[in-house]
C-alpha positions as CSV (number, residue, x, y, z in Angstrom):
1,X,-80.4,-178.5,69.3
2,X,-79.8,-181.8,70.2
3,X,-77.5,-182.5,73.6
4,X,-74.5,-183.4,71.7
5,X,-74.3,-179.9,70.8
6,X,-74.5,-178.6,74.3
7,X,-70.9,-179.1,75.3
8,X,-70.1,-177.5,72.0
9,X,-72.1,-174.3,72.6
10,X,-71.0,-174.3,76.0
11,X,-67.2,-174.2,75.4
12,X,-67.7,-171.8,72.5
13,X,-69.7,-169.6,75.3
14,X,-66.8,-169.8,77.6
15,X,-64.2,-168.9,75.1
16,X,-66.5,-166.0,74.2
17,X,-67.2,-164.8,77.9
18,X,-63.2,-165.0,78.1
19,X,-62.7,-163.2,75.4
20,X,-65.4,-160.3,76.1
21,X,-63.6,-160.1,79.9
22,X,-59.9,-159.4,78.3
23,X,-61.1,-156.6,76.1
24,X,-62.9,-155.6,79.1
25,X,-60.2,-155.7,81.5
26,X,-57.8,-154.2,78.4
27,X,-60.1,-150.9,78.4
28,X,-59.6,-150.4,82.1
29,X,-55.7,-150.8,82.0
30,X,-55.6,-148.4,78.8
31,X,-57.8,-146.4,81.1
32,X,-55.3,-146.3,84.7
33,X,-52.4,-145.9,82.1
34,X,-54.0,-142.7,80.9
35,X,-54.8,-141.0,84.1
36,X,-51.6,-142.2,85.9
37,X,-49.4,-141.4,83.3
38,X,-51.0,-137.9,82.6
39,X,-51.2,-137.3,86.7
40,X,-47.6,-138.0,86.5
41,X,-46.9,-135.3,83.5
42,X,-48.9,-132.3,85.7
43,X,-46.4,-133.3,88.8
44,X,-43.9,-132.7,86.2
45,X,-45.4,-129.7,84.5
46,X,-46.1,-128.1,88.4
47,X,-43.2,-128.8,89.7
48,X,-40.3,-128.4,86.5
49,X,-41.7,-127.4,83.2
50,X,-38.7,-126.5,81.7
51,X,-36.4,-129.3,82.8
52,X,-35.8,-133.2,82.0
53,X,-39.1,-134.9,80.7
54,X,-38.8,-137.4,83.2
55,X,-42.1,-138.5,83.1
56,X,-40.9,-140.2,79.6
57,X,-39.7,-143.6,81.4
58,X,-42.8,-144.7,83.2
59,X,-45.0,-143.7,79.8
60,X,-42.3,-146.1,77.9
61,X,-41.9,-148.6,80.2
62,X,-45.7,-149.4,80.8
63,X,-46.6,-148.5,77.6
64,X,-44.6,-151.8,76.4
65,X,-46.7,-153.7,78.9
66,X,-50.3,-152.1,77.7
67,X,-48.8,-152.5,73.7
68,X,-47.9,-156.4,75.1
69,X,-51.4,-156.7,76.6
70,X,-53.5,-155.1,73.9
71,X,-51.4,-157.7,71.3
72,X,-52.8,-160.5,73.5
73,X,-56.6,-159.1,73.5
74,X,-56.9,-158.5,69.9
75,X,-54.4,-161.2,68.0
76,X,-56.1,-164.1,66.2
77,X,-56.2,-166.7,68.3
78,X,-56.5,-169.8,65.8
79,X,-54.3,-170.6,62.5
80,X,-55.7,-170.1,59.1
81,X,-55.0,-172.7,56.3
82,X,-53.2,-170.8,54.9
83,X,-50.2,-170.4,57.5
84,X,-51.1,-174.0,58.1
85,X,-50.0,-175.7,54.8
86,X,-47.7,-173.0,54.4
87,X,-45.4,-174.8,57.7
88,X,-46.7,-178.7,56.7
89,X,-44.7,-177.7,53.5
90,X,-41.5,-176.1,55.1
91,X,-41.9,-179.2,57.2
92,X,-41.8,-181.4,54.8
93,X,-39.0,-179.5,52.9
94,X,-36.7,-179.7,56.1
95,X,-37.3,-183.6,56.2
């Protein structure tokens, strides 16, 4: 390895350590979403089993947030050649 390649492997480490600490942090939100959410249907279950499913809004409404963060965790962060020549040719058709 010659030290040229040392801030190479060190930004590729970083990106990687970055990487590993969203998924990490991703599994704990999925996690407190789980336990809130289901601590929230046995209040509902105790205290009105047979009415309203109230419990419905805070399960959609964060759900959109963990869907929104998982999308961010596992998308592709880079551009493949394909999609790449794909928009220099719409470009170029536009022009």
């Amino acid at each position: 390895m010659t030290e040229s390649d040392m801030p190479e492997r060190s930004a590729v480490r970083e990106e990687a350590i970055k990487r590993l600490k969203k998924r990490r942090d991703f599994g704990v939100h999925l996690l407190v979403y789980c336990l809130v959410n289901g601590f929230i249907v046995v209040i509902w279950a105790m205290t009105d089993l047979h009415g309203f499913f109230w419990p419905i809004f805070p399960i959609l409404g964060w759900g959109v947030g963990l869907i929104l963060n998982a999308w961010d965790v596992y998308r592709s962060e880079g551009f493949t050649e394909k999609q790449i020549s794909r928009e220099e040719r719409h470009l170029h058709g536009v022009r």
